[in-house]
Residue, then its C-alpha position, 0 to 999 in steps of 0.5 A: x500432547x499439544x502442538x503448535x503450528x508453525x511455518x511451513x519449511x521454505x517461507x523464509x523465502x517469501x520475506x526475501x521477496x518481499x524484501x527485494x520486491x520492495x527495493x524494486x517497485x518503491x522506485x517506480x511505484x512510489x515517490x521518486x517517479x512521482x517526483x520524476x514526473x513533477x521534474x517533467x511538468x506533470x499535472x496533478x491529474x497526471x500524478x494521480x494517473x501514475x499512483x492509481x495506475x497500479x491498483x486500478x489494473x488489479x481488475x485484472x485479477x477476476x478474468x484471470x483468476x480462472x485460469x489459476x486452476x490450470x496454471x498454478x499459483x506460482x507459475x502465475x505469479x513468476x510470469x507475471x512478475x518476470x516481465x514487469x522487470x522488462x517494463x522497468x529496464x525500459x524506464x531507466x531509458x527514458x531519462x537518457x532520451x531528454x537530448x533529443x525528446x521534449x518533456x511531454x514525450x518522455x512523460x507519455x513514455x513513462x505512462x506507457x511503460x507503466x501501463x505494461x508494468x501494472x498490466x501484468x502485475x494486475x493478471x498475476x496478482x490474483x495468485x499471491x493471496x490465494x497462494x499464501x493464504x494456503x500455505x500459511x495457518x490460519x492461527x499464523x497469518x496475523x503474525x505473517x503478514x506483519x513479518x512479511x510488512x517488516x520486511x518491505x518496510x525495511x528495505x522501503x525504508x533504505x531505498x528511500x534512503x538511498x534515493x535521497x542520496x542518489x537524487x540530492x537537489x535538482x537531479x540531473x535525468x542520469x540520475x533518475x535512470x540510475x534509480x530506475x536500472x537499480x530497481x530492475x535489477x532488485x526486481x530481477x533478484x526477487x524471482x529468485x526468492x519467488x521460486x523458492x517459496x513452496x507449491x501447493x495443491x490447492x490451486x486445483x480447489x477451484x472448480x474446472x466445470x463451465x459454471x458461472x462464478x457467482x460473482x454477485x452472491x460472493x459480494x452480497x455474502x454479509x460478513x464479505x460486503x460489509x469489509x468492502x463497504x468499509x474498504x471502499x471509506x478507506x481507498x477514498x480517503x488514503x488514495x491520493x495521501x501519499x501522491x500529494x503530499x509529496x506534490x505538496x512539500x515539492x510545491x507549496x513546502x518548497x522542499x527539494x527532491x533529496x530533503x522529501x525522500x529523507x523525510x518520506x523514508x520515515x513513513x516506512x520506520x512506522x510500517x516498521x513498528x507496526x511488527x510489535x502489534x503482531x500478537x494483538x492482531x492475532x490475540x484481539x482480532x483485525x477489527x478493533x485494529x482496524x477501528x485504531x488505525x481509522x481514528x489515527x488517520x483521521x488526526x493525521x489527515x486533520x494535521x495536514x490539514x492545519x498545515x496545508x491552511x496556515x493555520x499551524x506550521x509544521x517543523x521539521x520534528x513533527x513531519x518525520x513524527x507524521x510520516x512516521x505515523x502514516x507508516x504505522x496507520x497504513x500499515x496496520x490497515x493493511x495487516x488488519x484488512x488482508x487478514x480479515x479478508x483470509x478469515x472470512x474468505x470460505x475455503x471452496x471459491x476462496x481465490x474468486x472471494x480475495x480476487x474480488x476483495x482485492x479489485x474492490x479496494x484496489x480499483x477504488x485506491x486506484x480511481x481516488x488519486x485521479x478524482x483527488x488530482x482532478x480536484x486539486x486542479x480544478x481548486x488550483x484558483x481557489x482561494x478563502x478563509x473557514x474560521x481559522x482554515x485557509x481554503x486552498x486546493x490542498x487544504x480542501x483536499x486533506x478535508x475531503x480525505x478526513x471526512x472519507x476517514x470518519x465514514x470508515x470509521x462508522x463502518x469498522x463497527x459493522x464488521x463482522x468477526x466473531x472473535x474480535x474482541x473490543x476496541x477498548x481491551x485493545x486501548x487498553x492493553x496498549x495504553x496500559x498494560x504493554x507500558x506496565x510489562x515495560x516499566x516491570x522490566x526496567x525496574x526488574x533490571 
């Protein structure tokens, strides 16, 4: 008789996390404290500081990812995500503190208190992939990992939603450090769910011996250094997107802090979406998504592109459409790219394997935002004219991020993934027969 595999009891638990850990780290992470440190006069420097803060300490993982035998993965994932909620609490002080300390002040508090957060968020992350990837069956992770997706992008898409409405125009600091206590206390109520996730043995897989990782032969392994190559094409060009654009409707747009975060909240409608690709991720394999995704991001950084030139002003219609299509290519990038790196991850050193995986294109993610925002101020002078194209800081800097997008698109060719199928089934299967399958439907009814 035939049987099918199926969750193991108690992974509910993990989208209850992902839910409420996405409350909280949306907050502090994302647009509403990049918006908190223009309202202090952060450069654009110091904005890619904040956003690349987080993925850069992700190096953290290696040096950490030795003790996971003796620890455990959950164990190490609840103690580091208990005390980030400490650094959390710290920030919603800083606002209060404008009565008697100047900007720079508080802008250095914020840093530091960042740099704790994403210190211990680095160390403990090295558990979570290995951890769900033991849990979840192999023939059910594309399926998780886009229902895990859908659910931080539901509560993404009501925190942006809610900081809209808490922010308005011109906030006042009370209300910043209203959104920063709300996201420690969302943090706080994701450890519970955390606890409840099921254990697993196979935190002792590693080997306890004094043998050095072989770190160097884990890089060179083919299938593995061809997904970093195309990992590192991918951290260039989206590092600094979600930073700077938001900087860029601030500035340039002239949009307030309210209207930017209605409009932001779109971006996570389209991670939303991204839970319909779910059985053709399992049923195409993660690199003919990965090839859609990269050519769908091209459009969208060449679009902003237009935008950030003068050559083609923007309405309002079409920049929810774009946020919304930021979602969705982000989001599938991210699906197609953790579930590739579980499949071709070898069981025997597997959390050595998804550590350095992760520090790659997470150290990468991190670095782009800064050298983005180093570039954006240095071109702030930079003013001329490329055929219909105003060169400026911003318009240069969306070029940049295309042309990162088309070297990624050359290297999801050479990925290696024996059962994906090819990019054009995929097309068309999309184009032609799900719309097909709808239409029957309707006319069925």
């Amino acid at each position: 008789m035939q049987t099918t595999e199926q969750f193991p009891k108690g992974l509910s638990n993990a989208y209850w996390f992902a839910l409420f850990n996405a409350f909280s780290f949306q907050i502090v992470l994302s647009s509403p404290m990049v918006l908190y440190a223009k309202s202090l006069g952060a450069s654009a420097t110091t904005l890619g500081l904040i956003y690349g803060m987080m993925p850069m300490l992700v190096i953290l993982q290696i040096p950490a990812a030795a003790y996971l035998p003796r620890i455990g993965y959950k164990r190490f994932v609840l103690g580091g995500w208990g005390i980030r909620v400490f650094f959390i609490a710290g920030m919603a002080t800083v606002p209060w503190l404008g009565s008697f300390l100047n900007h720079a002040t508080q802008l250095t508090l914020i840093l530091a208190l960042l740099f704790g957060f994403n210190l211990f968020r680095g160390i403990s992350s090295c558990a979570w992939l290995p951890w769900i990837t033991s849990i979840v069956p192999g023939s059910l992770r594309g399926r998780y990992l886009l229902m895990d997706a859908a659910s931080a992008n539901s509560s993404s898409f009501l925190t942006f939603i809610m900081a809209a409405w808490v922010l308005g125009t011109d906030p006042a600091g009370w209300q910043f450090s209203a959104l920063f206590a709300f996201s420690a206390c969302a943090g706080g109520l994701s450890l519970m769910f955390l606890r409840r996730i099921p254990e697993t043995s196979s935190a002792a897989e590693a080997s306890t011996s004094n043998t050095p990782v072989p770190w160097r032969e884990i890089a060179s392994y083919p299938p593995f250094r061809k997904l970093l190559r195309m990992n590192l094409a991918w951290a260039l060009g989206y590092g600094g997107i979600i930073a700077f654009t938001t900087a860029y409707m601030r500035g340039p747009g002239g949009m307030t802090e309210g209207s930017i975060l209605w409009v932001s909240s779109f971006f996570f409608l389209g991670g939303l979406s991204s839970l319909a690709f779910g059985r053709l991720l399992d049923q195409f394999g993660s690199k003919p998504l990965l090839t859609f995704a990269a050519w769908l991001w091209l459009f969208i950084v060449l679009r902003w592109a237009l935008t950030a030139g003068g050559a083609m002003p923007i309405s309002s219609v079409e920049l929810l459409v774009l946020e919304y299509l930021m979602g969705l290519g982000y989001s599938l990038v991210n699906t197609a790219n953790l579930r590739l790196g579980m499949a071709i991850s070898p069981e025997m050193g597997r959390s050595h394997f998804l550590a350095i995986f992760q520090v790659v294109s997470n150290l990468t993610l991190g670095l782009a935002p800064v050298l983005w925002g180093l570039l954006i101020d240095a071109c702030a002078q930079v003013h001329g004219h490329a055929w219909i194209l105003e060169l400026n800081r911003y318009s240069l800097f969306f070029i940049g991020a295309g042309l990162c997008f088309v070297v990624m698109i050359r290297l999801t060719r050479k990925l290696e993934e024996p059962s994906a199928a090819k990019v054009q089934h995929l097309l068309r299967e999309i184009l032609i027969h799900a719309p097909q399958r709808v239409w029957s439907s309707i006319m069925a009814k």
